[in-house]
C-alpha positions as CSV (number, residue, x, y, z in Angstrom):
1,X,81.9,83.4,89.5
2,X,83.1,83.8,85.8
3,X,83.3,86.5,83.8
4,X,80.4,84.9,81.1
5,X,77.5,86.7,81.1
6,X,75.7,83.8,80.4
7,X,76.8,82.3,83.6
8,X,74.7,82.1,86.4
9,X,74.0,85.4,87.9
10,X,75.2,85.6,92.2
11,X,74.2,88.1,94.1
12,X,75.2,87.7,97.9
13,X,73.2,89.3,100.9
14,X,74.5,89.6,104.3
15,X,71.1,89.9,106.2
16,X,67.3,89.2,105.8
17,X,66.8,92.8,106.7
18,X,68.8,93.9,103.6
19,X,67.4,95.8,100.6
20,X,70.6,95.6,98.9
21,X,72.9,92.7,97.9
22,X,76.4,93.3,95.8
23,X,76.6,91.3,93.0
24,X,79.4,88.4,93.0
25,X,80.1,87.8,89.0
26,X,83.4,88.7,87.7
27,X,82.7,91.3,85.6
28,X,79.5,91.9,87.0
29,X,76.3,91.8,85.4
30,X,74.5,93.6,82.2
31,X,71.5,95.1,82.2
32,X,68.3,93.0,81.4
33,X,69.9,90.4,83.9
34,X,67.3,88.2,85.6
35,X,68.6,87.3,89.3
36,X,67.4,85.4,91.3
37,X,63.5,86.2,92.9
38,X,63.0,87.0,88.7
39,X,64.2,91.1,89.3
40,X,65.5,92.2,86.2
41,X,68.8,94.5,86.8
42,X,67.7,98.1,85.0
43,X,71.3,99.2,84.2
44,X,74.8,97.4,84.5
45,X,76.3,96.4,87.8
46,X,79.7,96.2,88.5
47,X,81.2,92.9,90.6
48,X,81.0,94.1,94.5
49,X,78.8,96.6,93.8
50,X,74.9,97.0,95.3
51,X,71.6,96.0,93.4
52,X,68.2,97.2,95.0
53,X,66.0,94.8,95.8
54,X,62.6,96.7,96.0
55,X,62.1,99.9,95.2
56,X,63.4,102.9,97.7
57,X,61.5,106.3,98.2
58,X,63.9,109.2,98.8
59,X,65.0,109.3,102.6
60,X,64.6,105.5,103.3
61,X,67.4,103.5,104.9
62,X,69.8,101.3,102.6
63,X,70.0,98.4,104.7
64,X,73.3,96.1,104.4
65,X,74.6,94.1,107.0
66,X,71.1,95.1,108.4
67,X,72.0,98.3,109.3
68,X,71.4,101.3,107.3
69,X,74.5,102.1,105.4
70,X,72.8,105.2,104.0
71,X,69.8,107.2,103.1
72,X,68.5,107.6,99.4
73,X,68.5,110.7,98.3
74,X,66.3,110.6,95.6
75,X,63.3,107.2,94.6
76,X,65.6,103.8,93.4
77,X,63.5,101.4,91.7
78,X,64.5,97.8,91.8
79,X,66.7,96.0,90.0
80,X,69.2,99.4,90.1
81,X,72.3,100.4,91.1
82,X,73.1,102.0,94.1
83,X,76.1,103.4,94.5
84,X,77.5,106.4,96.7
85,X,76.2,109.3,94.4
86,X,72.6,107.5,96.0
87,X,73.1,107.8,99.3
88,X,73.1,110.1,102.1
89,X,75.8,109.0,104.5
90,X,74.4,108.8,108.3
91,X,75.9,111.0,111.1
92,X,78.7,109.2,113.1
93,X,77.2,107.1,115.9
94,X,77.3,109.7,119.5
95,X,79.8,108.2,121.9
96,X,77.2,108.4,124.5
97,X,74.5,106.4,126.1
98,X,76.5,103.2,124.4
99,X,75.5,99.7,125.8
100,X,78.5,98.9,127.8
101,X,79.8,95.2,128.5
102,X,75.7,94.3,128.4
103,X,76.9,90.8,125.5
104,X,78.0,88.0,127.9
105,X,78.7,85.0,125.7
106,X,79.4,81.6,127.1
107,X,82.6,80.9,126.7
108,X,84.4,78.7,124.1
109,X,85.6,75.8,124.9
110,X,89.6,76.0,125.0
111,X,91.5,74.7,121.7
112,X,94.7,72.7,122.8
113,X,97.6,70.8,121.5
114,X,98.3,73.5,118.9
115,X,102.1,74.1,118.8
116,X,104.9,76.6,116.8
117,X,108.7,76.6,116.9
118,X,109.2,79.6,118.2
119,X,112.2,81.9,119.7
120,X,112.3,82.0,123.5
121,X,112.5,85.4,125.2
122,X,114.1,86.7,128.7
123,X,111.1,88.6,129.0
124,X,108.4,86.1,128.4
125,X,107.9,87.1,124.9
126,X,108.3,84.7,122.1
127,X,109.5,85.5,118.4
128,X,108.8,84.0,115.2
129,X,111.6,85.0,113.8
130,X,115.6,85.7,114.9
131,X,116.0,89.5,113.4
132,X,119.0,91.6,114.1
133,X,117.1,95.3,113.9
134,X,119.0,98.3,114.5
135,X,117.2,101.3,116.0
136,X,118.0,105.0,114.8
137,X,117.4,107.9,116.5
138,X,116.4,110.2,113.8
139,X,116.6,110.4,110.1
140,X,119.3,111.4,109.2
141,X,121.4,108.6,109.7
142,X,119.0,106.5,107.7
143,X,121.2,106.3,104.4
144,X,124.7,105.4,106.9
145,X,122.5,103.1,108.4
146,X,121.2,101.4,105.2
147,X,124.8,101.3,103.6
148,X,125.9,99.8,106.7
149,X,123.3,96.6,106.6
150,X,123.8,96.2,102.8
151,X,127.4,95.4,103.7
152,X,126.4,93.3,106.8
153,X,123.9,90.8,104.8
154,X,126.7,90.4,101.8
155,X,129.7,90.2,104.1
156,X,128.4,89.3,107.8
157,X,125.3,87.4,107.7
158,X,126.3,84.1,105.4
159,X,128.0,83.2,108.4
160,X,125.4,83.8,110.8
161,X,123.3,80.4,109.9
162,X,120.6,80.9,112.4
163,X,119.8,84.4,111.9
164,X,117.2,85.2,109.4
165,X,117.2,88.9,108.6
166,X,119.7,92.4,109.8
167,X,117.0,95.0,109.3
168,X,117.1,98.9,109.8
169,X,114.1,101.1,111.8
170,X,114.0,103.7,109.6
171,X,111.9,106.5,110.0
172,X,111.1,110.0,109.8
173,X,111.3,111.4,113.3
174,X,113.5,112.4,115.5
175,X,114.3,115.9,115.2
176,X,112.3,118.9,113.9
177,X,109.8,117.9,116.2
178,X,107.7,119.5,119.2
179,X,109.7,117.0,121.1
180,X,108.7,117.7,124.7
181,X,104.5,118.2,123.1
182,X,102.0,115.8,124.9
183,X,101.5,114.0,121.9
184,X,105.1,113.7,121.1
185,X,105.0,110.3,123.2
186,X,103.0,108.4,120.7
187,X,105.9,108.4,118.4
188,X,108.7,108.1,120.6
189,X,106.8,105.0,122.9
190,X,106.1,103.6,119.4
191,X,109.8,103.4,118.4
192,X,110.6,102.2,122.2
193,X,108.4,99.2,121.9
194,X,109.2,98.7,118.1
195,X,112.8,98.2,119.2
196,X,111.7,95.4,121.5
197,X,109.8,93.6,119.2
198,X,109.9,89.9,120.1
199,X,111.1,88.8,116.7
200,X,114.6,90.9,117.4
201,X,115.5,88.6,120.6
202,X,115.6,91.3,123.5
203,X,119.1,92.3,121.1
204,X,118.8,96.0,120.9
205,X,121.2,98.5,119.1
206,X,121.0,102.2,118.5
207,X,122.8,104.2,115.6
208,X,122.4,107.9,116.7
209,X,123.8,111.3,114.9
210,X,124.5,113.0,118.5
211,X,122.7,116.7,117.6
212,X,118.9,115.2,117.4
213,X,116.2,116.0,119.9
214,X,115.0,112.1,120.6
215,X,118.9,111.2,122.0
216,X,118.9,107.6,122.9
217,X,118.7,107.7,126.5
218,X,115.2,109.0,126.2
219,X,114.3,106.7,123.5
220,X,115.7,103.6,125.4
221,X,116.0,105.1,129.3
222,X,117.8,102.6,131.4
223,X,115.8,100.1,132.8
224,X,113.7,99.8,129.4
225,X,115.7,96.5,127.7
226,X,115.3,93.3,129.1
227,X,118.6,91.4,130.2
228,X,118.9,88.2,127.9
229,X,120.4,85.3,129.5
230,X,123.7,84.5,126.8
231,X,124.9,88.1,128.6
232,X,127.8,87.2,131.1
233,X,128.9,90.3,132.1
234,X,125.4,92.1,133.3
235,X,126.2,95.2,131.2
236,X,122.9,96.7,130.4
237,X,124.5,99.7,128.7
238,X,122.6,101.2,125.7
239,X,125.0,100.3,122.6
240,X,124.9,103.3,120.7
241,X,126.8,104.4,117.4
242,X,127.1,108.0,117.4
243,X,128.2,109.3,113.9
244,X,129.4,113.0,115.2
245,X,131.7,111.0,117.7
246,X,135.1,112.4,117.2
247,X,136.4,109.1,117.0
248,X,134.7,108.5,113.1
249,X,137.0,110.1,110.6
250,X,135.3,109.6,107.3
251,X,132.2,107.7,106.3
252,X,133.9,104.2,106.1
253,X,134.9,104.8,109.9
254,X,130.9,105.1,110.4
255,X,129.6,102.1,108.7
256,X,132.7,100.0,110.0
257,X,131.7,101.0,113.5
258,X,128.1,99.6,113.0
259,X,129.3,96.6,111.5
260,X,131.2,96.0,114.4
261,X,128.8,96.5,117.0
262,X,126.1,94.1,114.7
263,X,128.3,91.2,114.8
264,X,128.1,91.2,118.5
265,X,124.5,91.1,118.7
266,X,124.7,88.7,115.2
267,X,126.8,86.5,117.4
268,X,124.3,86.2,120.4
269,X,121.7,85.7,118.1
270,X,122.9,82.9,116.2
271,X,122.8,80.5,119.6
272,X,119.0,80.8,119.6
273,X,117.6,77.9,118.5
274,X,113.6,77.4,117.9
275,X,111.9,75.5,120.1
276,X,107.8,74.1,120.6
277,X,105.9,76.2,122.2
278,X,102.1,76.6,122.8
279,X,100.0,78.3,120.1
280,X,99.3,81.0,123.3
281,X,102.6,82.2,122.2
282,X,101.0,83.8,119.4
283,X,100.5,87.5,119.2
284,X,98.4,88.3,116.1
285,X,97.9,91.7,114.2
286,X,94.8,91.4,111.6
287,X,94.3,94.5,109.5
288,X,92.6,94.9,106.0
289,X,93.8,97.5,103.2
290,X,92.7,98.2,99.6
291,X,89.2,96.8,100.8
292,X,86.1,96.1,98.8
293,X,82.5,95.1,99.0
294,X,84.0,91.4,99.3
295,X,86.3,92.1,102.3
296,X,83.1,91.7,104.8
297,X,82.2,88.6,103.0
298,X,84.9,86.6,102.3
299,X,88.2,87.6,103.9
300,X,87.5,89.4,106.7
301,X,84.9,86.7,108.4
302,X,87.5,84.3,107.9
303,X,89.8,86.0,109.9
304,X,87.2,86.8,112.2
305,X,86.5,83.3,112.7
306,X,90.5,82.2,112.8
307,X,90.9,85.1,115.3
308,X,88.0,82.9,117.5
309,X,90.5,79.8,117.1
310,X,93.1,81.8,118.4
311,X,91.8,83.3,121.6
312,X,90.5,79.7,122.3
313,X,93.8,78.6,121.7
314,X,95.1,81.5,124.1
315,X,96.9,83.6,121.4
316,X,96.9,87.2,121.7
317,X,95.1,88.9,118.9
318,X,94.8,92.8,117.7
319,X,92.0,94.4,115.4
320,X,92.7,98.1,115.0
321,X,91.9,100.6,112.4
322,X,89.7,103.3,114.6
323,X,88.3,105.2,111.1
324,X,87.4,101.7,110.2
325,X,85.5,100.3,113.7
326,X,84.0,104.1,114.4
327,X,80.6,103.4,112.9
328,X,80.0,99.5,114.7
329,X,81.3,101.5,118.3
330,X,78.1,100.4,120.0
331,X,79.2,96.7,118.8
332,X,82.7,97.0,120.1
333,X,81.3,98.5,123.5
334,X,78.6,95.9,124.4
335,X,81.6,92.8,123.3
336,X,84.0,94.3,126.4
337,X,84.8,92.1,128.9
338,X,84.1,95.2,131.8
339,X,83.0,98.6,131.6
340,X,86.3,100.0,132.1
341,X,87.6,97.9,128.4
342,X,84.5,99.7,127.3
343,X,84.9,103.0,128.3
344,X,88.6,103.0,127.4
345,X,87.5,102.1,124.1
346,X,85.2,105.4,124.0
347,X,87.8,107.3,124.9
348,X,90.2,106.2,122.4
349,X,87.6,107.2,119.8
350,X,87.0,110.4,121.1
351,X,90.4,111.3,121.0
352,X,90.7,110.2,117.6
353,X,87.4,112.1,117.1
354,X,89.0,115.4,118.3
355,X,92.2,114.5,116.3
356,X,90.0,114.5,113.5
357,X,88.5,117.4,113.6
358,X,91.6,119.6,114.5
359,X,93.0,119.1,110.9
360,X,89.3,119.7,109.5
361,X,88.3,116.2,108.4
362,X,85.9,113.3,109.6
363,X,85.9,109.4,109.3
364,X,84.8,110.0,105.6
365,X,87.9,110.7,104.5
366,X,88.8,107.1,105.1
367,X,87.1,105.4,102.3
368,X,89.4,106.0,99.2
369,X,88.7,106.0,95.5
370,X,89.7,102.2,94.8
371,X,87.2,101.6,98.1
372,X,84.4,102.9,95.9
373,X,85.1,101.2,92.4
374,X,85.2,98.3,94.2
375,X,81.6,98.5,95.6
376,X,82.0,100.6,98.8
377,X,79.8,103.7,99.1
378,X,80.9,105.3,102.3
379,X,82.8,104.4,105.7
380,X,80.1,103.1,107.7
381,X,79.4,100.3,104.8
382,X,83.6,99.6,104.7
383,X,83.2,99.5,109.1
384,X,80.2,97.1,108.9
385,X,82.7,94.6,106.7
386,X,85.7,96.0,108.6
387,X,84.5,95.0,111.9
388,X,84.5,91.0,111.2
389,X,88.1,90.7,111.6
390,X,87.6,90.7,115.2
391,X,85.3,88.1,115.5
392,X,83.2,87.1,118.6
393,X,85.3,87.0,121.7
394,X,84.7,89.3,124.5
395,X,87.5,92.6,124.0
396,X,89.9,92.0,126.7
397,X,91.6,94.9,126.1
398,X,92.7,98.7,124.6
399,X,95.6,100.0,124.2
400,X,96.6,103.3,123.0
401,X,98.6,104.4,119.8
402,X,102.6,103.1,120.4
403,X,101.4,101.4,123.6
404,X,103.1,97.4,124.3
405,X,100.5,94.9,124.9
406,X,99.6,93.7,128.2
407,X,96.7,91.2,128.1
408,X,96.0,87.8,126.2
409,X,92.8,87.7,124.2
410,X,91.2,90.2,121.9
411,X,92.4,93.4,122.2
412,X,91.4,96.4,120.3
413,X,94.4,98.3,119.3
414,X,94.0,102.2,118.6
415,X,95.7,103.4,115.2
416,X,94.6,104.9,112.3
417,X,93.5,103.0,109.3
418,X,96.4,104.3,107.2
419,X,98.3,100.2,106.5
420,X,101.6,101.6,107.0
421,X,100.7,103.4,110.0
422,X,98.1,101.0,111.9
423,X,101.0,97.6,110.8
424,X,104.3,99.8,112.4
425,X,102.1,100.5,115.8
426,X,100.9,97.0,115.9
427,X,104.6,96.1,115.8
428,X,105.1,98.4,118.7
429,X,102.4,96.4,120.4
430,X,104.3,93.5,120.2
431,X,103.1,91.5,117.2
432,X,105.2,88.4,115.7
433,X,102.7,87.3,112.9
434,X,100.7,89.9,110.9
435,X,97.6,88.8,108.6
436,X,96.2,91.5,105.9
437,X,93.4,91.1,104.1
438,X,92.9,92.8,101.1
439,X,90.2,92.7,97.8
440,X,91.8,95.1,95.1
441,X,95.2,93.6,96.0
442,X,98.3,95.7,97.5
443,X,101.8,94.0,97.7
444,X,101.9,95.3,101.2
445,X,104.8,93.7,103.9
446,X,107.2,94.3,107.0
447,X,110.4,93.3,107.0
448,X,110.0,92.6,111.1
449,X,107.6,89.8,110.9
450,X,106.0,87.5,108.5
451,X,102.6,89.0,106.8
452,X,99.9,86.3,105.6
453,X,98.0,87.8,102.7
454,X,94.5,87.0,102.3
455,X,92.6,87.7,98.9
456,X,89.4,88.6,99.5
457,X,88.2,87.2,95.4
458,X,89.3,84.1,93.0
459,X,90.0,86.6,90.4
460,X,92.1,88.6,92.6
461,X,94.3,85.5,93.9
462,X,94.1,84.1,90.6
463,X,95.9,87.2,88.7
464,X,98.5,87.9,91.9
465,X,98.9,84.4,92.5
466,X,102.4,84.7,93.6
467,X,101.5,87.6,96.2
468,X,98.5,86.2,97.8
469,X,98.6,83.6,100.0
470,X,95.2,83.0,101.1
471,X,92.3,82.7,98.6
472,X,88.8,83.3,100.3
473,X,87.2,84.4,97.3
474,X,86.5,80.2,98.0
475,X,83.7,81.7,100.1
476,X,81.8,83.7,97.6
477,X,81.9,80.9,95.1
478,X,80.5,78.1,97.9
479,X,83.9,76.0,96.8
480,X,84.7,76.3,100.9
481,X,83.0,77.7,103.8
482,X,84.0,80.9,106.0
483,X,85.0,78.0,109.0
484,X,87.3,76.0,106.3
485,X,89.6,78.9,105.2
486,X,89.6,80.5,109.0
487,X,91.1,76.8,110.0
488,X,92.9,77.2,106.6
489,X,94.6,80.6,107.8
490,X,95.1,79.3,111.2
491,X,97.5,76.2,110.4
492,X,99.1,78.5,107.8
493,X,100.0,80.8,110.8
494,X,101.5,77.5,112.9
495,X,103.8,76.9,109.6
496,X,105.0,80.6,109.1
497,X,105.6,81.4,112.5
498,X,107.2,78.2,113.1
499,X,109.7,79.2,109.8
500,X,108.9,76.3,107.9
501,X,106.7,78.2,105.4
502,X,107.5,81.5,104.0
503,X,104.7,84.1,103.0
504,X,104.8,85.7,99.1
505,X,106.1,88.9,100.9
506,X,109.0,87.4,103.0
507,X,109.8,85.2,99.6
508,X,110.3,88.6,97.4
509,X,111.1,91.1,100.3
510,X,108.8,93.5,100.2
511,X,109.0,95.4,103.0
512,X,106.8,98.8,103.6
513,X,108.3,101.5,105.3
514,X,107.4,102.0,108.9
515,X,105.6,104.9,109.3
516,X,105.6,106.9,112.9
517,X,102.5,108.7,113.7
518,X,103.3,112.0,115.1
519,X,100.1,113.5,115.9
520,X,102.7,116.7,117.8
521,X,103.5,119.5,116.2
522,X,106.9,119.5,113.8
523,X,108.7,122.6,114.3
């Protein structure tokens, strides 16, 4: 694709049913284009965006993906372009009378040998990275905690060799809040489970203020933190800084009281070593943000097909987004492994449904205005191209917002699509590699665990080629094929997790905010 209008024009359709295809050009195309099939293009199209093929009567389907994306609302002749102000948007899919567990594929044949240097947990778990993270409680010890881990990297962490990263949970919870609300566990089991990430070595320590709502012995009850083998002494006692303790007399008294208690933990971390383990060790968040019409054609199949090569390889793997999977629901339910993955999967949308619809919105919200200038009409088109991330493999498994995951496989993760929201509950799951797709580009990253960035055009990794790693715009131009960049991103994966290789976002530090959802009441 080049931006020459003289160059040869490429449209790209996903399915023979289609009546639509999005052209590929950078650029896109003037009017008085001949494509392919000699229609002549009737006005300008943008790159990403939708040409008709034959002409549409008001009321018929716009087919892409083979599934109607929407309904015109007034006659399209060919050769036009259709964007949302065409379309009627259909009616969410009912979350009844859904084929359930009914696709049985044979299975794939396993894919071993494939190795990672990883970090060794007590509890089975295995991180990609050796992270000192130090839980808080509630807000407002954010800025104590922050000037605290300043002073820990210059001062503390030059002589902790093995240790990659000292990194504060910040968030905004913890007081203010409905605490004792039924939804009030989603947040607090989210920062529970965040705190035992894999990456942060089963080392857990809390700062708290002392006056908040979520006290520590609710966030971390005893019982909740895995024993790690370098501990002598059997203490399983929460270490927690309070900052109203009587015993801090100033502000330097605070931060030198965290700095003490990190380089106890810093200590036990730094006699970790990596060591080989089995790609199986893998636990995999895929998400997609700042989307386009290329994200279903390039990036995302890619990563649906790497997250096949995974679950043969015996990797965990996560596709969440429920805004963004709503509209394909009947796909997700026939791909369960069992009626009960299936109906657990309904029921997670329904909640989300009523969630929805207390604060007066619907899944159309979701699609936002850089969706649309770059080609995507409504929600159910962005779900059709959303969808691929997960790729073929029976769903194993569901698990609720802020719940830890329990099976291998695919597992359909609930959060919303928001990037900040859907990557910190994903961590809460227990993720140690995260891989984002993304097509108008976002400089999106955690500081918990390495994020692979996937571009979903050449022009797009060409301009931010020092934030993307991954360039399957290679797709849409025929330079590689959707099975050469998914092998691509999986051998990438091997290298980051195993350390060697760094992504863009781990080599400037840009870290996103993790971002709690509290779906409770704040008082």
């Amino acid at each position: 694709m080049t931006s020459d209008a003289s160059a040869t024009p490429v449209i790209i359709r996903m399915h023979e049913r289609d009546n639509v295809a999005i052209v590929g050009n950078d650029g896109g195309l003037p009017a008085g284009t001949v494509l392919p099939g000699a229609l002549v293009l009737t006005e300008r199209v943008p790159q990403g965006h939708k040409v008709a093929l034959s002409d549409l009567s008001a009321g018929q389907p716009v087919l892409r993906y083979g599934i109607p994306i929407g309904y015109a609302l007034k006659a399209i002749a060919a050769g036009s372009w259709v964007h949302e102000k065409l379309l009627d948007m259909p009616a969410a899919r009912e979350l009844v009378n859904l084929p359930m567990a009914t696709v049985k594929p044979a299975p794939m044949p396993a894919l071993e040998g494939y190795t990672f240097e990883g970090y060794r947990n007590t509890d089975g778990s295995v991180g990609t990275r050796n992270i000192l993270a130090i839980t808080q409680t509630v807000q407002c010890v954010a800025g104590v905690t922050e000037f605290a881990v300043r002073r820990i990297k210059a001062e503390m962490l030059p002589r902790f060799a093995h240790v990659d990263d000292v990194v504060s949970l910040e968030h905004a919870y913890g007081c203010g809040v409905a605490i004792d609300a039924p939804d009030a566990i989603v947040p607090i089991r989210t920062l529970r489970n965040i705190s035992l990430n894999p990456n942060f070595g089963g080392e857990v320590m809390v700062v708290s203020l002392g006056c908040e709502k979520l006290q520590p012995e609710r966030l971390l009850p005893p019982g909740s933190i895995p024993l790690i083998d370098v501990r002598q002494s059997g203490d399983t006692a929460l270490d927690v800084v309070c900052l109203q303790d009587d015993a801090h007399v100033g502000f330097m008294s605070m931060v030198e009281s965290i700095m003490r208690q990190a380089e106890v933990h810093l200590t036990r971390l730094n006699a970790r070593r990596r060591e080989t383990v089995p790609a199986s060790e893998l636990v995999v968040g895929v998400q997609c943000g700042g989307s386009d019409a290329f994200s279903g054609v390039t990036a995302n199949p890619a990563v649906g097909f790497c997250t096949d090569l995974l679950v043969r390889a015996g990797a965990s793997v996560m596709f969440s987004e429920t805004t963004e999977v709503r509209d394909g629901i009947d796909q997700l339910t026939s791909r369960a492994s069992s009626p009960e993955v299936a109906e657990a999967m309904v029921r997670e949308m329904a909640w989300y449904d009523a969630y929805l619809q207390r604060g007066g919105a619907d899944r159309s919200a979701n699609t936002t205005p850089g969706n649309k200038k770059g080609g995507l009409s409504n929600i159910v088109e962005k779900a059709m191209g959303s969808i691929v991330k997960s790729g073929t493999s029976p769903i194993s498994g569901v698990l609720a917002p802020g719940e830890k995951l329990k099976t291998r496989g695919l597992t359909y993760t609930a959060t919303p699509a928001s990037d900040f929201i859907c990557g910190t509950l994903q961590l809460a799951a227990g993720m140690n590699l995260h891989v984002f797709t993304t097509g108008r580009g976002t400089p999106y990253g955690l500081a918990e665990v390495p994020v692979i960035k996937v571009a979903t055009r050449s022009d797009l990794a060409r301009r931010w080629h020092d934030l993307m790693d991954v360039n399957a715009g290679t797709i849409a131009t025929g330079e590689k094929t959707i099975e050469a960049v998914g092998w691509e991103l999986f051998e990438l994966m091997l290298e980051v997790a195993s350390g060697r290789k760094k992504t863009w976002a781990e080599h400037w530090k840009l870290h996103n905010a993790l971002v709690l959802f509290n779906p409770a009441p704040v008082t």
